[in-house]
N, C-alpha and C positions, 0 to 999 in steps of 0.2 A: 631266301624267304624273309617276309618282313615281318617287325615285331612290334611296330604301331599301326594304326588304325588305319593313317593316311597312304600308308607302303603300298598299299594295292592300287591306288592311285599314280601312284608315282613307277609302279613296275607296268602296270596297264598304256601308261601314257609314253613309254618307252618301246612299247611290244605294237599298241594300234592307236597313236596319236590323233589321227582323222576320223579315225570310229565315233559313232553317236557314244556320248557318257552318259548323259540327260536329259531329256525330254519331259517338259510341260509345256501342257496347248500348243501353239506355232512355237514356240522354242527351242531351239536346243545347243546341249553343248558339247562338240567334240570333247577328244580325253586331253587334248592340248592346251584347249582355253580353258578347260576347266581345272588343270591343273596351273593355269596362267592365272585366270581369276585366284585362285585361293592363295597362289603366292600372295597377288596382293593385299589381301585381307590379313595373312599373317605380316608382312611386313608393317601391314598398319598398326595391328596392335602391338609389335614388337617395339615399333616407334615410341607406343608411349607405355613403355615398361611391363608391357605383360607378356608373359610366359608361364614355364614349369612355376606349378604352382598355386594359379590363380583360377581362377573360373568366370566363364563368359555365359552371361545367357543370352538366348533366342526366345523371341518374342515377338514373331513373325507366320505366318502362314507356308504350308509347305509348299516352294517350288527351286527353280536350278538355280536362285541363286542363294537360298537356307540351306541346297546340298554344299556349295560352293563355303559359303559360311561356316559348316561343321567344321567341314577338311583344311578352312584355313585355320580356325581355331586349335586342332592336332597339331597342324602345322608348328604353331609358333610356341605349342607344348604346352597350353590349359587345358582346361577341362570344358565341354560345353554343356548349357544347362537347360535344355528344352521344356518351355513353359507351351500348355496349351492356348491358340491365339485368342479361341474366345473366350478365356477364363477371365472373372472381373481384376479388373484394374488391384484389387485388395488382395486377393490372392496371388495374382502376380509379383503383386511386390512383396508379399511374405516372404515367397519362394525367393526370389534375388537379393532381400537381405536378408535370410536364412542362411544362404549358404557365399555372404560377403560376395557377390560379383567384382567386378572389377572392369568390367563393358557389358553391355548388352545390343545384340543386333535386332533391330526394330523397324515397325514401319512410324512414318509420322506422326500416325493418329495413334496408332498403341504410346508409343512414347510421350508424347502429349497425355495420355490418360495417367501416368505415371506424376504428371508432376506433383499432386498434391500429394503423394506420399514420398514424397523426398527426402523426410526424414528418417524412414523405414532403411535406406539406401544411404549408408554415410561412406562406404566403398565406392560407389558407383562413379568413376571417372572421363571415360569414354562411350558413346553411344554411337554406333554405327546404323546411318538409317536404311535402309535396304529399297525403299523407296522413290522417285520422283520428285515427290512432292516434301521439302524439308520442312516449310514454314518457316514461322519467327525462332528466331532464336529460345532455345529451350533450358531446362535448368541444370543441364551437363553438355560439358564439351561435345560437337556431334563432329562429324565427317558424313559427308553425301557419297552416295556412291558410284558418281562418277570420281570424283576423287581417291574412291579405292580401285576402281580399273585405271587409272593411271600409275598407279604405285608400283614399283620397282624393286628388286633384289630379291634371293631365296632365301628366307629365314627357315632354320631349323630348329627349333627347340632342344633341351638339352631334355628329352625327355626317355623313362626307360619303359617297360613294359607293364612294371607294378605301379606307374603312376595310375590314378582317376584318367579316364577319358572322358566320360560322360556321368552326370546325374540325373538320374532318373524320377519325379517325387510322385509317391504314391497319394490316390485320390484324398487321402483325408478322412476317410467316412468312420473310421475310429477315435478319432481325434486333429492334430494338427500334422501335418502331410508330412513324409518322411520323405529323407535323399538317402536314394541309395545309391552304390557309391558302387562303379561297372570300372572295371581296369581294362587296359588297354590289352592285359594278356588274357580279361576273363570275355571279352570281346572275339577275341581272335580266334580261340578256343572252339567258341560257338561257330563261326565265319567261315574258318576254316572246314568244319565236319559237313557244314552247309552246303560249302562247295563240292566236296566230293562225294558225298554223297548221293547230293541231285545231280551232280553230272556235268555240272555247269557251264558253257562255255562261252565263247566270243560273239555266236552267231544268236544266243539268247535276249528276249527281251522279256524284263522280271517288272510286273504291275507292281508301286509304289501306292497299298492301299491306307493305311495306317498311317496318323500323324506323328510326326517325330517324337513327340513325349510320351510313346505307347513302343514296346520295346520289339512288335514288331515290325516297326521300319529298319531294323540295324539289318534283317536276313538281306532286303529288297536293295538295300543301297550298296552295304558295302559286300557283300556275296557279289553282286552284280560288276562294280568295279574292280575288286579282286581279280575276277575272269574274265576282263576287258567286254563284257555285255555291256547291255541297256537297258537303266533302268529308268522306266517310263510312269511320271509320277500322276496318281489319279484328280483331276485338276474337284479343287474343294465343291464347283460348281454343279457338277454332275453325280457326285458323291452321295445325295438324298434322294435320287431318283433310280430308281433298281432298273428301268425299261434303258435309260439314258446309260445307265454303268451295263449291264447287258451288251448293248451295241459297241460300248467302248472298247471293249475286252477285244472283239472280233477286226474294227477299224485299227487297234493299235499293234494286230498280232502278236499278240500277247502270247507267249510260251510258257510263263511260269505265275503262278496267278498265289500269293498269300494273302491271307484275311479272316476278319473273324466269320463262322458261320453263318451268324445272322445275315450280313451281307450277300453272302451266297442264296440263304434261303429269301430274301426281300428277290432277288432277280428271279426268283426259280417260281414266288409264288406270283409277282407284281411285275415282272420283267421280259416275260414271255422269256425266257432263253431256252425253252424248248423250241423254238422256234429260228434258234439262230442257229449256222456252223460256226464251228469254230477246231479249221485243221489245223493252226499253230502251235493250239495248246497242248501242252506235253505233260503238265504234272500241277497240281491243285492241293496247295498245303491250307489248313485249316489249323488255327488254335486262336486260346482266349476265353473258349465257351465252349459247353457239351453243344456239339452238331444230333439234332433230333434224328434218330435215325431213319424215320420215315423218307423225312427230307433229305438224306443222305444219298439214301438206295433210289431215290428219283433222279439227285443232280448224276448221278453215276449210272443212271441207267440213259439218260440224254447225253454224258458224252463218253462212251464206249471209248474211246482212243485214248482216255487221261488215265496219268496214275493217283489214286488219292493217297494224301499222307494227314495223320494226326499228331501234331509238335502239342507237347505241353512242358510247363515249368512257370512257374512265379517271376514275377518280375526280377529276385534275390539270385533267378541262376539262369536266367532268362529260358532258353530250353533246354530239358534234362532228359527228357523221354521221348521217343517218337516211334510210331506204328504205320508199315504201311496196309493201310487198308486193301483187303482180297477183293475179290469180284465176288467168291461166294459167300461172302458175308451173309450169316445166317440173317431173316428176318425179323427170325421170333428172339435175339438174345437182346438183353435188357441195357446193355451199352457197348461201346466202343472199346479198347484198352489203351491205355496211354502208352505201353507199348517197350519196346528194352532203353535201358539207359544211350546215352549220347555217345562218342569216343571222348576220350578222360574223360570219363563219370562213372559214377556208380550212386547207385537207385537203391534201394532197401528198407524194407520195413521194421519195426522193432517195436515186440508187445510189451504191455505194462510193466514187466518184471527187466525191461531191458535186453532180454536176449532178441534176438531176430526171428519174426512173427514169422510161424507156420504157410505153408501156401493156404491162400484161401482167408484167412485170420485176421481178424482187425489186427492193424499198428498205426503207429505213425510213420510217415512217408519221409525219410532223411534222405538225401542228395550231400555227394563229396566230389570235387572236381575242382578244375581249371577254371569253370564257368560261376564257380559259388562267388558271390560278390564279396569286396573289401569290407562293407561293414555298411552302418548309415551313419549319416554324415551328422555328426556332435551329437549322435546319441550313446555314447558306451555303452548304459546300462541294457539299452534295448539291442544292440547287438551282441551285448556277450549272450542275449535270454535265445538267439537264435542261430550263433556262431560256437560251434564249442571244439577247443583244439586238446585233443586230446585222440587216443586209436580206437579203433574201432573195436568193434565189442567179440571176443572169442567166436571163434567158428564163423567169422566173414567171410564167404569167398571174394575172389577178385585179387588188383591190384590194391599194395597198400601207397597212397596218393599222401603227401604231408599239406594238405590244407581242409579247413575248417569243413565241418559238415550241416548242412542245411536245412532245420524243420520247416518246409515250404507251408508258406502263411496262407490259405485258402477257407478254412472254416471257421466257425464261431467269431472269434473275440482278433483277428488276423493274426492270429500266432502260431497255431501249426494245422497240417491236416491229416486229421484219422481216417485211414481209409482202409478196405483190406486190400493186401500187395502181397503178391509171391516171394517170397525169402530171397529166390537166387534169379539171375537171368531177365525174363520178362516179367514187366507189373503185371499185376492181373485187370481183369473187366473191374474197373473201378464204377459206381452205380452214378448216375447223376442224382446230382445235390435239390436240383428242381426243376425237374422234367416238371414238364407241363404241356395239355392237350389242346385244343383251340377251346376247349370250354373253362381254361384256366384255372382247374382243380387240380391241386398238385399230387402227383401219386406218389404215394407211402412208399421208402426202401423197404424190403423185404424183413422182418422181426422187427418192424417199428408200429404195426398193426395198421389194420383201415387201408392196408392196400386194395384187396377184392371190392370193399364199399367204394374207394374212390373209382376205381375203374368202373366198375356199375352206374356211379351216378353221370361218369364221363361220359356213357353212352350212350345216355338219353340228351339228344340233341335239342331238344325243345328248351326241355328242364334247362339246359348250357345259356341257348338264347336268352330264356327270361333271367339268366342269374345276369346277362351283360348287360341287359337292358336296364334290370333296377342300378345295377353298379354305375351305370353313364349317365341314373336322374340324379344319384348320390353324391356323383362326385360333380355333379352342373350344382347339386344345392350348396353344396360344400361349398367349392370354387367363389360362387355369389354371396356365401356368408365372406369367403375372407376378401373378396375384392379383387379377386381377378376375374372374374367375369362379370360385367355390367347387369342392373336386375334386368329382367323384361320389360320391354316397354310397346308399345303398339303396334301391331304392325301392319303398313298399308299393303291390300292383297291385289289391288286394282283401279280402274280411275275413279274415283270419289268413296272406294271402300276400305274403311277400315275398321279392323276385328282386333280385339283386345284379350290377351291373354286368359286362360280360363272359360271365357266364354265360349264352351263349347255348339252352346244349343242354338245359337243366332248370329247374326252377323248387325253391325251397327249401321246404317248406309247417313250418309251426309245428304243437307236437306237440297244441295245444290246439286245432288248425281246426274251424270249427262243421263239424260232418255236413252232407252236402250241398256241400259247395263243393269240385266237385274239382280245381279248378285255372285256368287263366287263358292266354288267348291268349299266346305270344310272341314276336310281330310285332311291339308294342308296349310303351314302359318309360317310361309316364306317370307322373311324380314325386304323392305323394299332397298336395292342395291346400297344406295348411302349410308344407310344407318349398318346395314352386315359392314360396310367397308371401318366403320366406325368402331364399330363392336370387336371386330379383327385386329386393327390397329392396336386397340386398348390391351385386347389379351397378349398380343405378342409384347408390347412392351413388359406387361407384367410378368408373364409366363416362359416368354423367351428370352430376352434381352438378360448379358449376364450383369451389366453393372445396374442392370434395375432403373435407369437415368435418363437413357436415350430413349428420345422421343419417336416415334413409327409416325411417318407421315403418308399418303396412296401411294406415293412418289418416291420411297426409301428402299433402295435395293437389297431386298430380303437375300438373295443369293449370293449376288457379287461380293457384298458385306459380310459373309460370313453370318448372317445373323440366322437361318435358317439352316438345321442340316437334318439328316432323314429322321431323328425322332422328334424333332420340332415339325416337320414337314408331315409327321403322321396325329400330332396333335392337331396340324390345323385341318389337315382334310377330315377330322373327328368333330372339329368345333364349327364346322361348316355343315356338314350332313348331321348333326344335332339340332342347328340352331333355324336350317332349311327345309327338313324332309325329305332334301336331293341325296340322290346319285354320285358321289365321284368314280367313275373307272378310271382303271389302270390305264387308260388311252390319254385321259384328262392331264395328268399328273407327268405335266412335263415342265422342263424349267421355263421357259415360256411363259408360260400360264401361272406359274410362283413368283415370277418374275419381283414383282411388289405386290399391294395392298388394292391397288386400281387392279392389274391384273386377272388377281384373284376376284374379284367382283365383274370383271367381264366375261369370266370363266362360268359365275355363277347364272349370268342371264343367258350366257351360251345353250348349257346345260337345260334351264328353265324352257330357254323356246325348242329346244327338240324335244321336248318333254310333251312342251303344249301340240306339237306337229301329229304327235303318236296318240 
């Protein structure tokens, strides 16, 4: 049995060496080459003095050669530091000299965006590009990586189980982003119960939905490896389109499917997947977010054959709870449960006075285990406020485990979360934090008051529409005060007509109008092709784009680039049917048609001439 990260690699690649390990797009990698690749990657960086000890970030987009990159990184006994790819250039480099890197695996244009902060990075010695295209010489040593497929030797790192494996940094949205700090035993821990639990074996293929800086890619990859499966990574391309992720699942046979709900629910409402089979799939894990239950008891009523499961736990213990969901899941109960603790763990509530909350009872939600992380990374004081070593409080049941116990950070201020939990055995129905109805009124927990009123006002569908409707003039006036949306400007409706905002009661006609055209509906103030592709352009720079810098030209590959993904992709199909009066269906909304900025503007005249047909 192995006791790092990388050992299931290395036992897999022993047991089915010619088995698929990885797959993205046409790609893939046997367990041989990819255990061949990541030799070289560690031998590279061992070459220039890194090992136990140091840490390497990632600053690349997920595919078989960032899987290839983690596991050489174990390899060669650092730690690896997964930055998200589209995160601006500033952030990224906070995080890598936050936590001293010592290489970073990069593509050429990330790396390049890096150089003006260079100061930020007085560690940073190696840079491995992961890319084709290297460029000019940049402002740290690089290596290409045909020169890491050429590299030679088995490095092993002198590494033991309580070292760091991975850092993980949380969003920020409290302040400045933490690292927390995943060991290679609090890894395993989790990988392990993974595996046996779900059953996992050789002939499975585990969907790779989640990007590597979201903690759950650790189930998909290294679960998958562990038990010489395949894991099949979801390529970033098809990722914003639910009808496109839909059909993937079915074309990849997919057997084990993780993700956050939302995901699930964009294919379920936008995706037709009622309309697809799909007899590979075997088991449908969900966590990250409360799964609406409505949308619950649909996607499980379309695939009769799945088992559903609901994983939860903070980033601090990655999963700690898990439930599987019954088929007679009541429809009238008010949530989900997160379900009995993990193997090595233990789950428990504990009320104001510190003894262990009653069933049913507000407490706090503490977690003790294997899976509890090491700490964050150079913050003591903010790890001893959520690490406390010390026994557990009279009248515990369970084993007694000697490591730290966990207030899981989900409410308020990220510092712990209240909730009520059953004392012993299973959590109870914890309530969602904010449900919410498609009329976007949140309903009240239960003794918080204005529950009955919000459900009331939820019902009246009218009343829902006109509150979305002022909310989408409010937020276009907004938007135009702060300068991401351009003001209004004129717009031509047809040959020599044009109608000028406001003017609802007339139309303007030009003194040259061809004979024959006498005029133009005024229901409608469809912007004419150029100027939408203009106005679109601006907003995505401003709105999308993370370094706020790069320029949107027709011609700029909104997908390929990463620069669009499914909540960017649902702003612009909003700032199109705002600024149109059109139509987009779920038919529309295919990568194709997003493709760029032209694209989208030939999509819009598409739409317009079947418009005018009907």
């Amino acid at each position: 049995m192995g006791f790092l990260l990388w050992h299931g690699l290395r036992d897999s690649a022993l047991r089915h060496p010619d088995r698929p390990a990885v797959e993205w797009r046409k790609e893939s990698l046997s367990y041989r080459e990819l255990d061949a690749l990541s030799d070289a990657i560690a031998a590279t960086l061992a070459a220039a003095g890194i090992g136990p000890g140091h840490r390497v970030g990632l600053y690349t987009s997920k595919n078989h050669r960032s899987v290839a990159a983690i596991l050489g990184i174990s390899k060669a006994g650092a730690a690896y530091v997964p930055i998200d790819p589209h995160a601006p250039p500033a952030r990224a480099a906070y995080i890598l000299g936050d936590c001293a890197v010592s290489a970073v695996v990069a593509t050429a244009d990330r790396l390049a965006s890096l150089a003006e902060h260079r100061g930020e990075l007085p560690s940073l010695a190696l840079a491995l590009v992961s890319d084709a295209a290297m460029g000019p010489a940049s402002f740290v040593r690089t290596r290409g990586w045909d020169e890491l497929e050429s590299g030679t030797g088995r490095v092993r790192g002198a590494a033991v189980e309580t070292d760091p494996a991975y850092l993980l940094y949380t969003s920020g949205s409290t302040g400045r982003p933490k690292g927390v700090i995943i060991t290679h035993r609090n890894a395993l821990t989790f990988i392990d119960w993974g595996a046996e639990t779900f059953g996992v074996g050789p002939e499975d293929r585990l969907s790779s939905h989640a990007p590597l800086h979201f903690d759950l890619s650790v189930f998909d990859i290294y679960v998958a490896l562990r038990c010489g499966a395949c894991v099949v990574l979801v390529p970033d391309q098809i990722a914003p389109f639910p009808g496109e992720q839909a059909k993937w699942i079915h074309q990849q046979r997919i057997s084990i499917w993780y993700s956050v709900p939302s995901a699930l629910v964009r294919m379920l409402l936008h995706g037709r997947m009622q309309e697809i089979q799909y007899p590979h799939l075997r088991a449908l894990l969900f966590a990250g977010e409360v799964f609406p239950q409505k949308y619950l008891l649909e996607v499980m009523r379309i695939l009769p054959g799945v088992e559903f499961y609901n994983l939860y736990g903070p980033t601090e213990t990655n999963v700690c709870t898990w439930y599987h969901v019954p088929r007679d899941l009541d429809p009238a109960s008010t949530a989900i449960p997160i379900g009995a603790a993990c193997a090595n763990t233990e789950v428990f509530a504990l009320g104001d006075d510190g003894r262990v909350a009653d069933e049913g009872a507000e407490g706090e939600l503490w977690v003790r285990g294997g899976t509890v992380m090491a700490g964050y990374w150079r913050l003591p004081e903010k790890t001893a406020q959520v690490l406390v070593k010390k026994s557990p409080p009279a009248g515990l049941r369970g084993p007694r485990l000697p490591h730290g116990r966990h207030r899981a950070p989900r409410a308020g201020r990220q510092l712990l979360l209240r909730r009520p939990a059953r004392s012993h055995g299973e959590v109870a129905r914890l309530p969602d934090r904010a449900r919410r109805d498609r009329a976007g009124a949140p309903l009240a927990r239960e003794g918080e008051g204005g529950r009955g009123r919000a459900r009331a006002r939820s019902r009246d569908r009218r009343a829902a529409a006109r509150v979305r409707r002022v909310a989408r003039r409010r937020r276009s006036r907004r938007r135009r005060a702060e300068g991401v949306l351009p003001a209004p400007a004129a717009r031509i409706h047809g040959p020599g007509v044009v109608r000028r905002p406001g003017r609802a009661a007339e139309d303007i006609h030009r003194k040259d109008r061809p004979p024959g055209v006498a005029g133009i509906r005024r229901s409608r103030r469809e912007p004419c092709v150029a100027m939408l592709n203009q106005d679109l352009a601006t907003f995505i720079e401003k709105q999308l784009v993370a370094d706020g810098r790069t320029k949107i030209s027709e011609t700029t590959p909104l997908i390929e680039e990463g620069i669009v993904d499914s909540m960017g992709l649902m702003q612009i199909v909003t700032f199109i049917e705002e600024r149109t009066g059109l139509r987009i269906s779920d038919d529309d909304v295919t990568p194709d048609n997003f493709e760029t900025v032209a694209a989208i503007g030939r999509l819009v005249e598409q739409i317009e001439s079947r418009r005018a047909k009907r």
